[in-house]
C-alpha positions in Angstrom: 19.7 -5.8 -0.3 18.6 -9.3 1.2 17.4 -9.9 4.6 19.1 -13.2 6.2 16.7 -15.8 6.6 16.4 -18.9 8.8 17.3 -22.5 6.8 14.2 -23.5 4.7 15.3 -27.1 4.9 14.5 -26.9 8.7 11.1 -28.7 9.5 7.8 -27.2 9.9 6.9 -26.6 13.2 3.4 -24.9 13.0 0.9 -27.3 12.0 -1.3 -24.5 11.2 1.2 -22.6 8.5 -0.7 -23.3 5.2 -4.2 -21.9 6.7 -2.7 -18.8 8.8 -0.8 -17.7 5.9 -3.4 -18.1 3.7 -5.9 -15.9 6.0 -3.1 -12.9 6.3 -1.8 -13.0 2.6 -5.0 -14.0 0.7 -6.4 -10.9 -0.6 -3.3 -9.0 -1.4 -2.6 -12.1 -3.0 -5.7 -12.0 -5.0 -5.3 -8.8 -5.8 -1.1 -8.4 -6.9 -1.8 -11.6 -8.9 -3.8 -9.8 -11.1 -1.5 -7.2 -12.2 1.7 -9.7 -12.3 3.1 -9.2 -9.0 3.0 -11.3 -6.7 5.2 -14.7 -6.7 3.7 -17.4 -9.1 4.4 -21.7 -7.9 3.3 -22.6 -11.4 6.4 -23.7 -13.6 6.6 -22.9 -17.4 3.8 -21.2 -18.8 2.6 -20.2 -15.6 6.2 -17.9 -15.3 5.7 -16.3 -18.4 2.0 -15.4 -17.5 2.6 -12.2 -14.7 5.0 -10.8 -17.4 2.2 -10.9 -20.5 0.1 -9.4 -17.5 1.9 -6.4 -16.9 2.9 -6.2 -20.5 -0.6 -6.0 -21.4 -1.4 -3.4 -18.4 1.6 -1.1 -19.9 0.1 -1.3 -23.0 -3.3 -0.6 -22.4 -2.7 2.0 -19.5 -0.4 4.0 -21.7 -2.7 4.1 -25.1 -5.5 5.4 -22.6 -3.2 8.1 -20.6 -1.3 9.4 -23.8 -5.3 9.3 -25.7 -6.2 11.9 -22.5 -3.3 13.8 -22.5 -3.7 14.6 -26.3 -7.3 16.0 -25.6 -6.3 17.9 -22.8 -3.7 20.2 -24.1 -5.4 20.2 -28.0 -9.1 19.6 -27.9 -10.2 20.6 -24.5 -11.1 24.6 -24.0 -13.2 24.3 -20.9 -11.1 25.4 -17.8 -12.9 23.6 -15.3 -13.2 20.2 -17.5 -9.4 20.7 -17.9 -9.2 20.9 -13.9 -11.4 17.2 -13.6 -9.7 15.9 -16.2 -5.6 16.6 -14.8 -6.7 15.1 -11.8 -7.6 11.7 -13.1 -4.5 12.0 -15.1 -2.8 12.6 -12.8 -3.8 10.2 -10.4 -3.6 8.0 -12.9 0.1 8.7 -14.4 1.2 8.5 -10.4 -0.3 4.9 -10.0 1.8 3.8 -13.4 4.7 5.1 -11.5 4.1 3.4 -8.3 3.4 0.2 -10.8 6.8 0.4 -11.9 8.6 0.8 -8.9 7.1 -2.3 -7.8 8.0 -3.8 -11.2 11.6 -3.3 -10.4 11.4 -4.1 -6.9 9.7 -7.8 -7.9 12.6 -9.9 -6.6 13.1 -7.5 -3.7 8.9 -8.1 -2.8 9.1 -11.7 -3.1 11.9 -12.3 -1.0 9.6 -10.1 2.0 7.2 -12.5 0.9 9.3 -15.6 1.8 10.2 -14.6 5.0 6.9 -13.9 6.2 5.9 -17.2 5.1 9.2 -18.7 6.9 8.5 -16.8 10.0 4.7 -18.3 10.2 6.5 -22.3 9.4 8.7 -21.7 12.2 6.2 -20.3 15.1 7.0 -23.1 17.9 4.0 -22.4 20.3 0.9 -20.8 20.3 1.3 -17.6 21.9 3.7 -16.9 19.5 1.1 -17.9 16.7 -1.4 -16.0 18.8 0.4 -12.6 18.7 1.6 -12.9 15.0 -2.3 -13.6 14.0 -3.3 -10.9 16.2 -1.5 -8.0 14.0 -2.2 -10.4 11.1 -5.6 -9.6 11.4 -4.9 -6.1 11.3 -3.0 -5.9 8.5 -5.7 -8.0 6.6 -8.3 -6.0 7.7 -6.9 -2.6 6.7 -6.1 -4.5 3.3 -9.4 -5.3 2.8 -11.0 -1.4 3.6 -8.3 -0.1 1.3 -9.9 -2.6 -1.5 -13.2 -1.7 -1.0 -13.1 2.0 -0.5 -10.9 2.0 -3.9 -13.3 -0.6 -6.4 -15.9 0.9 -4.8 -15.3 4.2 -5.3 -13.8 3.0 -8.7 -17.1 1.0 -10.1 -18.9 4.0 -9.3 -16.8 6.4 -11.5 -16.9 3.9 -14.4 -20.6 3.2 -14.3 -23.1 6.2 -12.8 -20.0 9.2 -13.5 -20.1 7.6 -16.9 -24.0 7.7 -17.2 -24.6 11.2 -15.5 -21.7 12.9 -18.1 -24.1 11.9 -20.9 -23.5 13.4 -24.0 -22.5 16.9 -25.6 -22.7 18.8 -28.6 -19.8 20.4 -30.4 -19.7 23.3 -32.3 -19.8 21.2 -35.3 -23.5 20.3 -34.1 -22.4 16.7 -33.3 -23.6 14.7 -30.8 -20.9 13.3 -28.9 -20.7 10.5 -25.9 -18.4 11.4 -23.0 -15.6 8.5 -22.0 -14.3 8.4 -18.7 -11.2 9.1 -19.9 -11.4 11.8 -22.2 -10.1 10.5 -25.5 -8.2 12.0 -28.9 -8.8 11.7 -32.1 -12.2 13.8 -33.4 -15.3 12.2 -34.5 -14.3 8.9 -35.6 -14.1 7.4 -32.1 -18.3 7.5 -31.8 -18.6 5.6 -34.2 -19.4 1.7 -32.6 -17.9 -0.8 -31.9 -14.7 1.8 -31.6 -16.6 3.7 -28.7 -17.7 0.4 -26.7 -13.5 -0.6 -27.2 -12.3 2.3 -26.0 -14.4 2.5 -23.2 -13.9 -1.3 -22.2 -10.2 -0.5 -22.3 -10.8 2.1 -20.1 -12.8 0.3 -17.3 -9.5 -2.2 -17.9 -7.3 0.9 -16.8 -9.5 2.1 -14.0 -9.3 -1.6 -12.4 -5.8 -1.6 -13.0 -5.3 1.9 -11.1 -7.5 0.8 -8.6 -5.2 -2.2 -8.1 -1.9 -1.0 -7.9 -3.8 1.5 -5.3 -5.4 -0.6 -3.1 -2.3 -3.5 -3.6 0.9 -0.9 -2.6 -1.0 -0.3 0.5 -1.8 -3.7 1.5 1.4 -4.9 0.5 3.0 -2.7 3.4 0.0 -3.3 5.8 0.9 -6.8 5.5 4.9 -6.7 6.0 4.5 -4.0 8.7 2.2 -5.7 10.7 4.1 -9.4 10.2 7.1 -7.0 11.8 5.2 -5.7 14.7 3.9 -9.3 15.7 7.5 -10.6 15.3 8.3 -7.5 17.8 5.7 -8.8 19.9 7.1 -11.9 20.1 10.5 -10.5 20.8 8.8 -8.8 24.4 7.4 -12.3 25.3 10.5 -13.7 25.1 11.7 -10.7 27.2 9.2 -11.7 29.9 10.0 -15.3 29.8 13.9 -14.7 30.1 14.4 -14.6 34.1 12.1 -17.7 34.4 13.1 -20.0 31.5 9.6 -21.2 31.0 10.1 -21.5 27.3 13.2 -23.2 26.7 13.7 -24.4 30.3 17.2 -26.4 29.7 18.7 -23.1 28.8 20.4 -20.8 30.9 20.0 -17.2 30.7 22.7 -16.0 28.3 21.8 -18.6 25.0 18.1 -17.2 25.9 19.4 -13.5 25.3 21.1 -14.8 22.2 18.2 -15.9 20.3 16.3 -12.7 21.1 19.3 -10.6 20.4 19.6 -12.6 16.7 15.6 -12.4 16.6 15.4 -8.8 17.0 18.2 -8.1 14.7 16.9 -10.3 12.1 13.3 -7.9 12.2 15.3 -4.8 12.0 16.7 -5.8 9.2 13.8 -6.8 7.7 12.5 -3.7 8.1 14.5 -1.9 6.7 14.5 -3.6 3.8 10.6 -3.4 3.7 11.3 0.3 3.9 13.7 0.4 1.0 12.0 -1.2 -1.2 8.7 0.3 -0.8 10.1 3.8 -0.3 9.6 5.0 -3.6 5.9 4.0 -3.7 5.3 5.8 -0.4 6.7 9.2 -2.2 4.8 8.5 -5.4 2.0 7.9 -2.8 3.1 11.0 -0.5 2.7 13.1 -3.8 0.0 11.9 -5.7 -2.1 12.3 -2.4 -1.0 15.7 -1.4 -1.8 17.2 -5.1 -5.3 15.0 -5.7 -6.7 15.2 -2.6 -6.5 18.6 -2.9 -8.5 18.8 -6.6 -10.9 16.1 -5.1 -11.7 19.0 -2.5 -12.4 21.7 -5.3 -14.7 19.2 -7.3 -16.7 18.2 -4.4 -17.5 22.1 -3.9 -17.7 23.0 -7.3 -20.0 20.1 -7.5 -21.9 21.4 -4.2 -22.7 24.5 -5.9 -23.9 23.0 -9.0 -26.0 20.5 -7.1 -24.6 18.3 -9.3 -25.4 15.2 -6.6 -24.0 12.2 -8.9 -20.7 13.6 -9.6 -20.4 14.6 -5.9 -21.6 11.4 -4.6 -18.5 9.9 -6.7 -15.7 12.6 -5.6 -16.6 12.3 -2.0 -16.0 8.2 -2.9 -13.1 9.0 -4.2 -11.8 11.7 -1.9 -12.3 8.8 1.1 -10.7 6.5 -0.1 -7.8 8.2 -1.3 -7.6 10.1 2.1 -7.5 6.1 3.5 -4.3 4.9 1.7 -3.1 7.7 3.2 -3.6 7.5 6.9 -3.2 3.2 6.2 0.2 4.4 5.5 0.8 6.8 7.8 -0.9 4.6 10.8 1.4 1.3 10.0 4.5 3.8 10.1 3.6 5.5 13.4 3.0 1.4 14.7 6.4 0.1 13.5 7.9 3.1 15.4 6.0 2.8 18.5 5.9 -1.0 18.4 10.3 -1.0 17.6 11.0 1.7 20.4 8.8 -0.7 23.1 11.4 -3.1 23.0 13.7 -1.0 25.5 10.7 -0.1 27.7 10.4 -4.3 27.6 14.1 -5.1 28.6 13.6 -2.2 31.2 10.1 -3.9 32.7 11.6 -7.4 33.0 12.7 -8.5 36.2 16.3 -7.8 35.1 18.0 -7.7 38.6 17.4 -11.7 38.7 19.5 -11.7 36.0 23.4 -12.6 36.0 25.8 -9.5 35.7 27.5 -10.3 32.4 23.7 -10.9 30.7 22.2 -7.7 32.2 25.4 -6.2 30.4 23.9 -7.5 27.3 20.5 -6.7 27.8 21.9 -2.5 27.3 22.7 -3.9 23.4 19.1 -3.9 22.7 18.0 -1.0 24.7 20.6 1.0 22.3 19.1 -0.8 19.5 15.6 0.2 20.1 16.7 3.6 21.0 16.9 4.0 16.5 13.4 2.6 15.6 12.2 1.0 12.3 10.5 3.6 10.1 9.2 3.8 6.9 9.7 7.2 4.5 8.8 9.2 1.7 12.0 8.4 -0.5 14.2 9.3 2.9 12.9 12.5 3.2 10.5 12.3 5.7 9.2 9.7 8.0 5.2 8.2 7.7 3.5 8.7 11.0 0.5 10.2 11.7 2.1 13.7 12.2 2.8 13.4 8.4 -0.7 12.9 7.5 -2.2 15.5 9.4 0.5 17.6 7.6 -0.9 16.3 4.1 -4.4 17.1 5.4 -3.5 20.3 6.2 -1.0 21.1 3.1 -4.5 19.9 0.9 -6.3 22.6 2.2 -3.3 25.4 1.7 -3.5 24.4 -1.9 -7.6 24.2 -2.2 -7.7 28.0 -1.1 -4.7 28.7 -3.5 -6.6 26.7 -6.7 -9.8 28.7 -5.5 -8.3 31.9 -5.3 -6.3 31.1 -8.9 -9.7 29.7 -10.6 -11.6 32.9 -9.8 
């Protein structure tokens, strides 16, 4: 599914394109490039280079999560170690999901891509530049607190976690050096260099989850905010239509026409933004719901222990997990609020100036607006913030269920 887009060959009318795109795009650029997924310019080697990327990603993400798994159900005895570890497994296994589904949806995400950049070539003044950068700048921003909260939170589980687990011994009287991610196959793996490996390949697969986190979310901050600016846009025009100011050799009913194709064309992009990022907002939806609620029982299990280190890194984690969340949630709630304005807009103008046959018209988009853009959780329900004070609230149904089970 393909969202109509305007003629490329038509010339640039923002001067400014190549630096405003560059300021909304730039660090979910930065970051999708890393993990193969955003659009390459470079020709030859340079198209074979995102697919070695996420070949080597697979590779290195499945060795670690099928190494954990092993030592879960075979090595591990301890009930509560088992309970820390399923988490990260699971957290983990959910953000190789979410990295497939944007796999396959590659084509689908780079066609988004281009119209956002064909929307910023083809802004003709500068309010309209000025209300596109001003949820540009929201989207970015949220991009950018979804980054840190996740690397940070991320560094800190890979470095101090890793230091403050130390080392064990087994029954065997062996001293052995905790990983990260907890790995199979005896006593052979403590042995160096095969301990430094395993544990470089596992700060490789933190990163890499840590990405995919941080880069889903941006991804839809940045084409759900590009919508609500274009909306924005849509209700200047709204204003402008009784006096002309814009397109002054125009008379009313061409004027309704461009708005009418305008606000079509966003619907629709919309809704493809929504299917094709649907299946990562219920992989998100899920893997939330069920770690949130282990990151809870750590954080008091680690409160009784006084175990300050490994709290300090749950609560980390528990933030920014509980962010990617409401980011979600919050740009869903906008795009609903921000589509369903339109009618209040056509309703607000000063309409009755207006000739008959074009106030006629004006009741298309009032009906239009009356079905808002949404994003779901795989069509099942919509992301607003209702949903995540339902997530918050489902976390905590669970966390006195686990406690109750544990004890």
């Amino acid at each position: 599914m393909h969202v109509s887009v305007r003629d490329p060959i038509n010339e640039l009318r923002n001067p400014n394109y190549e630096k405003d795109i560059a300021y909304v795009t730039k660090h979910n650029k930065w970051v999708l490039a890393s993990i193969g997924i955003w659009p390459t310019v470079l020709k030859n080697i340079g198209k074979i280079l995102p697919k070695i990327v996420i070949g080597f990603n697979n590779l290195l993400c499945f060795f670690t999560l099928t190494q954990s798994a092993l030592h879960i159900i075979l090595e591990q005895k301890d009930t509560l170690l088992r309970l820390k570890f399923l988490g990260l497994i699971f957290f983990s296994f959910m953000s190789m999901m979410k990295y497939w589904a944007l796999m396959i949806r590659k084509p689908e995400i780079e066609h988004c891509i281009e119209q956002v950049q064909l929307d910023w070539k083809q802004v003709e003044i500068e309010n309209d530049r000025e209300l596109m950068l001003k949820y540009g700048i929201i989207g970015r921003n949220l991009t950018i607190y979804s980054i840190l909260f996740m690397y940070l939170s991320g560094i800190i589980y890979v470095s101090i976690m890793q230091y403050a687990m130390g080392s064990q011994i087994n029954e065997h009287n062996q001293t052995i050096k905790m990983l990260i991610y907890p790995a199979y196959g005896g006593y052979n793996i403590q042995k160096s260099p095969t301990y430094e490996i395993i544990y470089g390949v596992q700060c490789i697969c933190e990163y890499v989850f840590d990405t995919i986190a941080s880069g889903a979310c941006g991804l839809a901050a940045l084409f759900v905010t590009h919508a609500c600016g274009q909306i924005d846009v849509i209700m200047s025009r709204l204003d402008d239509i009784v006096a002309g100011q814009y397109k002054k050799n125009s008379n009313a009913n061409i004027r309704l026409m461009e708005i009418i194709k305008h606000h079509t064309r966003i619907l629709k992009f919309s809704a493809v933004v929504e299917t094709v990022l649907q299946e990562v907002f219920f992989l998100e939806f899920v893997s939330s719901t069920f770690v949130i609620c282990l990151l809870e029982y750590y954080c008091i299990t680690d409160w009784e222990q006084k175990n300050i280190i490994s709290l300090t890194s749950y609560i980390l984690l528990l933030i920014s997990m509980t962010f990617n969340m409401f980011l979600l949630c919050y740009i869903g709630d906008l795009l609903i609020e921000k589509s369903g304005n339109v009618g209040v807009a056509v309703f607000m103008i000063d309409w009755y100036h207006l000739p008959t046959k074009t106030i006629q018209n004006l009741i298309l988009i009032m009906a239009m607006s009356n079905t808002p853009a949404k994003l779901s959780v795989g069509r099942i329900l919509d992301l607003s913030l209702s949903t995540f004070g339902n997530v918050l609230k489902t976390t905590f149904v669970y966390l006195n269920f686990l406690q109750t089970a544990v004890m």
